[in-house]
N, CA, C and O atoms as a MOPAC input file, in Angstrom:
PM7 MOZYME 1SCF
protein

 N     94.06400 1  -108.19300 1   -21.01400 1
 C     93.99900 1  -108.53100 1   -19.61200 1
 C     95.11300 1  -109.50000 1   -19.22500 1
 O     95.84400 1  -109.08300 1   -18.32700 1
 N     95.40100 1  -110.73900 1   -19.73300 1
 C     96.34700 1  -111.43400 1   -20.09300 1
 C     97.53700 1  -110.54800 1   -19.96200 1
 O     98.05200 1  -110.22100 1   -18.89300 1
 N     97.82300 1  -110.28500 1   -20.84000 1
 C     99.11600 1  -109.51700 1   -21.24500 1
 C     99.35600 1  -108.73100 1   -20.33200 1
 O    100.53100 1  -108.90700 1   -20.00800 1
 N     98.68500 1  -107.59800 1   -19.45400 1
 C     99.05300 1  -106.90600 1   -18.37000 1
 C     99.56200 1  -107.77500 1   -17.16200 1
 O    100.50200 1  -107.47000 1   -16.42800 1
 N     98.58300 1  -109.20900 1   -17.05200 1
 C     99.13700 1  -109.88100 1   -15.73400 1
 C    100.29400 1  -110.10200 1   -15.76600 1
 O    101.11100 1  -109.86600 1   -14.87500 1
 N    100.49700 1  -110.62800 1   -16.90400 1
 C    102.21600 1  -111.21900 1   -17.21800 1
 C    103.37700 1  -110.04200 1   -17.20100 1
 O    104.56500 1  -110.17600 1   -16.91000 1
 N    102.58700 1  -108.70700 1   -17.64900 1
 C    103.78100 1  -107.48100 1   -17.85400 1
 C    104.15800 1  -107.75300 1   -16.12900 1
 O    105.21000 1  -108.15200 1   -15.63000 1
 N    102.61100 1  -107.29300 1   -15.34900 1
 C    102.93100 1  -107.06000 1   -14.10500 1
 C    103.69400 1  -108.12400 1   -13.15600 1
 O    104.42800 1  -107.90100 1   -12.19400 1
 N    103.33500 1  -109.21300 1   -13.66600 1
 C    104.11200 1  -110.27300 1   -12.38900 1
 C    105.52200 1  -110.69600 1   -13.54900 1
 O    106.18100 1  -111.54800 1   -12.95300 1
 N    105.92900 1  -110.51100 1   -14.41600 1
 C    106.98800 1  -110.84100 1   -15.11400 1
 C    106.83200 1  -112.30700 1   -15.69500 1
 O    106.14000 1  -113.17300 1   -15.15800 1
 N    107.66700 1  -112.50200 1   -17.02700 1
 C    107.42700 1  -113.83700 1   -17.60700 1
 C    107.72700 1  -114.76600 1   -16.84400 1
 O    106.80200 1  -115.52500 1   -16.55400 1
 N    109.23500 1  -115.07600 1   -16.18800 1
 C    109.58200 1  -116.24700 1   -15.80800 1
 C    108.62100 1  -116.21200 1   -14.31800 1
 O    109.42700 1  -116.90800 1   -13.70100 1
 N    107.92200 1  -116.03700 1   -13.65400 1
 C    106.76100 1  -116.05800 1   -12.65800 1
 C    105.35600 1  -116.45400 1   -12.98900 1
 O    104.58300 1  -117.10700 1   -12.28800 1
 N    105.09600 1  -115.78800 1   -14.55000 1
 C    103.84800 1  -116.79500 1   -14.95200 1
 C    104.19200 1  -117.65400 1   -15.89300 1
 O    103.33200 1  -117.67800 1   -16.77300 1
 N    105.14200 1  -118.42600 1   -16.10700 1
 C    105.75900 1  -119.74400 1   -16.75000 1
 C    105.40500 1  -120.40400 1   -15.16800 1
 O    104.38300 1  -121.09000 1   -15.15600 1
 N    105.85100 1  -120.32500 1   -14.35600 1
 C    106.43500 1  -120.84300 1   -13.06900 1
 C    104.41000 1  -121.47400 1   -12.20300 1
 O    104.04500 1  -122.47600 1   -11.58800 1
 N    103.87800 1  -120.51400 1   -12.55700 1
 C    102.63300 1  -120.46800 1   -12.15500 1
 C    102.09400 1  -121.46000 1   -13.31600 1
 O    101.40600 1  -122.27100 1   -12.69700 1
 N    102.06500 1  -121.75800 1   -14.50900 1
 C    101.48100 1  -122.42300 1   -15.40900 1
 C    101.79700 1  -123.83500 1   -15.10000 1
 O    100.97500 1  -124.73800 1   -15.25800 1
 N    103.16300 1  -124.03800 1   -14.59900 1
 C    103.97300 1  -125.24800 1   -13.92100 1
 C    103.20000 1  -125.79700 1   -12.91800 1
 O    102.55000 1  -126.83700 1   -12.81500 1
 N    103.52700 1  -124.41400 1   -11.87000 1
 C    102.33000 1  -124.87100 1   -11.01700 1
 C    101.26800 1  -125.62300 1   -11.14200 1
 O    101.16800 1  -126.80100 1   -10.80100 1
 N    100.10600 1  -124.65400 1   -11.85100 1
 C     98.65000 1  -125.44000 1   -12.32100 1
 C     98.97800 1  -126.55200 1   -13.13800 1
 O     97.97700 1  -127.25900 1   -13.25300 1
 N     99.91400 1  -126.99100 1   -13.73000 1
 C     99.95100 1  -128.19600 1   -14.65400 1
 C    100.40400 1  -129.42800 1   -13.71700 1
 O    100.26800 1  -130.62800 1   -13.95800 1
 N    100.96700 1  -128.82900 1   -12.61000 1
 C    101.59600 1  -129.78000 1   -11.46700 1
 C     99.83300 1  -130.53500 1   -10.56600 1
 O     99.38200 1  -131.64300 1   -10.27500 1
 N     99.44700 1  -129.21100 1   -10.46600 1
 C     98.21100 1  -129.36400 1    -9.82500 1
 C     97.32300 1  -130.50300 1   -10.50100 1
 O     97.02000 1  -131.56700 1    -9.96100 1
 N     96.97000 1  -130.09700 1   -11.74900 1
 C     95.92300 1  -131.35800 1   -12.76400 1
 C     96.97500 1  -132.82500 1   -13.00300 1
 O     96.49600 1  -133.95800 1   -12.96900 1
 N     97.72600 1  -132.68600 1   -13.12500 1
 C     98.25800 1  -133.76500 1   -12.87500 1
 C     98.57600 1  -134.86000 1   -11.50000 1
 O     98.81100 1  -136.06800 1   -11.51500 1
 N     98.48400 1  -133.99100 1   -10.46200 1
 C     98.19400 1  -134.90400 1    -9.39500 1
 C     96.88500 1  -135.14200 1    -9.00000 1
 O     96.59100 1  -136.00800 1    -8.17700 1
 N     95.81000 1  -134.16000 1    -9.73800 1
 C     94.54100 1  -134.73400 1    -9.21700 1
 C     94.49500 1  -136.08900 1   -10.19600 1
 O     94.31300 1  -137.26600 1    -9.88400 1
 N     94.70400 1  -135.54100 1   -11.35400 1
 C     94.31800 1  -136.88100 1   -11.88600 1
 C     95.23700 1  -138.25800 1   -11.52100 1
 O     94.53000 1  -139.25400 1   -11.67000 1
 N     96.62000 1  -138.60200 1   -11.08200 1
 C     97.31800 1  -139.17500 1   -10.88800 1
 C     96.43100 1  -140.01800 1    -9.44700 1
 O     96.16300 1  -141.22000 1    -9.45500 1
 N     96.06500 1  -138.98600 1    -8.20600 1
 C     95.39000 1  -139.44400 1    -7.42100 1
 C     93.81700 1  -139.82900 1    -7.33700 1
 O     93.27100 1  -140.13200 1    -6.27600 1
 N     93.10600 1  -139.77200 1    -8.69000 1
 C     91.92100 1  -140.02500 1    -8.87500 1
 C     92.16200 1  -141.67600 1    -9.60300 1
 O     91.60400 1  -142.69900 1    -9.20400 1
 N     93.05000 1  -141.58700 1   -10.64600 1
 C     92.97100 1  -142.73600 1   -12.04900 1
 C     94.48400 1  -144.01200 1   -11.28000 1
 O     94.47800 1  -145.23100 1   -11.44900 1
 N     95.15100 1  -143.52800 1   -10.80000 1
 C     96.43800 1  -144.13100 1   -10.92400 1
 C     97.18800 1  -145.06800 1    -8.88100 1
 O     97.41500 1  -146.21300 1    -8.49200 1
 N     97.26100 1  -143.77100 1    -8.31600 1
 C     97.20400 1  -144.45800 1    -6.70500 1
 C     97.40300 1  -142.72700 1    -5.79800 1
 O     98.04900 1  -141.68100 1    -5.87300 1
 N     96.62300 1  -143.21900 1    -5.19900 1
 C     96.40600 1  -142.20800 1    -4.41400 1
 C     97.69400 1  -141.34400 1    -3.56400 1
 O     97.69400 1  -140.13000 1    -3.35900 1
 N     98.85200 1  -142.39900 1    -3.10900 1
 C     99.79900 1  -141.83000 1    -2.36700 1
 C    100.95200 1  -141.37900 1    -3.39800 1
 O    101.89900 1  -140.68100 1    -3.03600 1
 N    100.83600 1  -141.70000 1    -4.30800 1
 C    101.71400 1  -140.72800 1    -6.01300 1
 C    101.42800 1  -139.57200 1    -6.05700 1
 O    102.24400 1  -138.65900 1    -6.18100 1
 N     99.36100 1  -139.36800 1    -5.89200 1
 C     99.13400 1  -138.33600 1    -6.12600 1
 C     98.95000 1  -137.42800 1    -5.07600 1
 O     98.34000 1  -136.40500 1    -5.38700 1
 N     99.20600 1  -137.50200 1    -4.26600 1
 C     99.56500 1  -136.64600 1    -3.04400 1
 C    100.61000 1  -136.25400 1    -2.86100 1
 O    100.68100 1  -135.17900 1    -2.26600 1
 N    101.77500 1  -136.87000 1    -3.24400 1
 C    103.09000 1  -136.84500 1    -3.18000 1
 C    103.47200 1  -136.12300 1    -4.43300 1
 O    104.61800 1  -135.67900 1    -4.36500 1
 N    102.85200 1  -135.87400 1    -5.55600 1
 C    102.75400 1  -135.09900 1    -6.82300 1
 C    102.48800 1  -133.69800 1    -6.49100 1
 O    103.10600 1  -132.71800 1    -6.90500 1
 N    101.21900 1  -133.73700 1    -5.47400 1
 C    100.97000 1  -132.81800 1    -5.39800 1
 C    101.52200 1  -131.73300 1    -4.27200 1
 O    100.88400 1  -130.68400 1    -4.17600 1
 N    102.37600 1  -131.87800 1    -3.63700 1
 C    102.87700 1  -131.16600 1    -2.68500 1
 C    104.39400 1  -130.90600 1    -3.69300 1
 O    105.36100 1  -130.46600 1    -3.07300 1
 N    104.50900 1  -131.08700 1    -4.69500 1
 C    105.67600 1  -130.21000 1    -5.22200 1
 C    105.09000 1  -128.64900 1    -5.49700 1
 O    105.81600 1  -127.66700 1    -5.65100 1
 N    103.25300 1  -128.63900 1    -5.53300 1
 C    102.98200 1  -127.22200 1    -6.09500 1
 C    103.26900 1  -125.93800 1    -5.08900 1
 O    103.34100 1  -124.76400 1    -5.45300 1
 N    103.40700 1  -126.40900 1    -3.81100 1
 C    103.49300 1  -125.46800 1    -2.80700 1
 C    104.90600 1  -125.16700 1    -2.62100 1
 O    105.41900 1  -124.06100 1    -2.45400 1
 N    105.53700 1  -126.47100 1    -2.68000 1
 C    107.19600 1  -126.29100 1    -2.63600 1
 C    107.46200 1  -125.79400 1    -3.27700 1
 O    108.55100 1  -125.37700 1    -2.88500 1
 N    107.12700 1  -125.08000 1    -4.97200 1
 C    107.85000 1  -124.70700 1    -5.95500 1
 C    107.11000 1  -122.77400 1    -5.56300 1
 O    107.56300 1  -121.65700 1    -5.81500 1
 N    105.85300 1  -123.24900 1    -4.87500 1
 C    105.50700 1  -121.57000 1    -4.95600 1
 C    106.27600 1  -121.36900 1    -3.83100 1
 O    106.70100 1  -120.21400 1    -3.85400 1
 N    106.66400 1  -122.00000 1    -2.81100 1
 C    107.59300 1  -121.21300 1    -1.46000 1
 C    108.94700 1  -120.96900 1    -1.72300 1
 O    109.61300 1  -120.20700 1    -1.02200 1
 N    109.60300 1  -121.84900 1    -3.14100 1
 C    110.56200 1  -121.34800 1    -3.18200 1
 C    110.67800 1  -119.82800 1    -4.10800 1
 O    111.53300 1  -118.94200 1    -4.08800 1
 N    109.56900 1  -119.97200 1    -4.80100 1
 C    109.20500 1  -118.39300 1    -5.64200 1
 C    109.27700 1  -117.37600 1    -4.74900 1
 O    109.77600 1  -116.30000 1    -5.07900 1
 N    108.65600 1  -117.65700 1    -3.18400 1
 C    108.19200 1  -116.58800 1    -2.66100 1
 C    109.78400 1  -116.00300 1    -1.75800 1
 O    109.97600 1  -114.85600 1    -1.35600 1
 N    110.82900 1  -117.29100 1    -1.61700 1
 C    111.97600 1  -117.38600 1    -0.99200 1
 C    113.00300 1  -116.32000 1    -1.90400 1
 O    113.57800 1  -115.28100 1    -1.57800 1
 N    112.94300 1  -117.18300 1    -3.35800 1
 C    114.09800 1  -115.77000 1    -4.11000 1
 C    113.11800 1  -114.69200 1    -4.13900 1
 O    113.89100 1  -113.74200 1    -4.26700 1
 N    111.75500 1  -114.09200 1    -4.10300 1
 C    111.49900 1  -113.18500 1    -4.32400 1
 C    111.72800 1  -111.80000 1    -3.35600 1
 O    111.77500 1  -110.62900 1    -3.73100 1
 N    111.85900 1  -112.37000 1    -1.92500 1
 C    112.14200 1  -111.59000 1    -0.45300 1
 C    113.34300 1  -111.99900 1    -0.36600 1
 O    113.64100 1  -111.28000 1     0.58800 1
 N    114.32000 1  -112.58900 1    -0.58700 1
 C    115.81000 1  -112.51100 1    -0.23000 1
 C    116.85200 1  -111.20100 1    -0.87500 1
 O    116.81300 1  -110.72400 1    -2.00900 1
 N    117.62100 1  -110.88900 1     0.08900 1
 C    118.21100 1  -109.37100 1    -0.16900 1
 C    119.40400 1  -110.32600 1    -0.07500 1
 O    120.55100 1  -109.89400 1    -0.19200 1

């Protein structure tokens, strides 16, 4: 099951997605344990990094 997602969306896209989610647990916890405006500010790289995925993926 694994292995098909990755055939289908390609490696460097689920590396990119693992980034993602690792971006994600790290700002919750950053904004739970550490200061809240780090972890907000942590956490808005996860959207920036998927809009730029979605940017090279539709550019001709």
């Amino acid at each position: 099951m694994l292995k098909n997602f990755i055939q289908k969306i390609g490696i460097i896209n689920a590396v990119m997605l693992l980034v993602v989610l690792s971006i994600i647990i790290v700002a919750e916890y950053v904004f739970i344990k550490i200061d809240k405006i780090d972890g907000i500010f942590i956490g808005l790289w996860a959207p920036t990094i998927l809009g730029f995925m979605n940017f090279l993926k539709y550019r001709k």
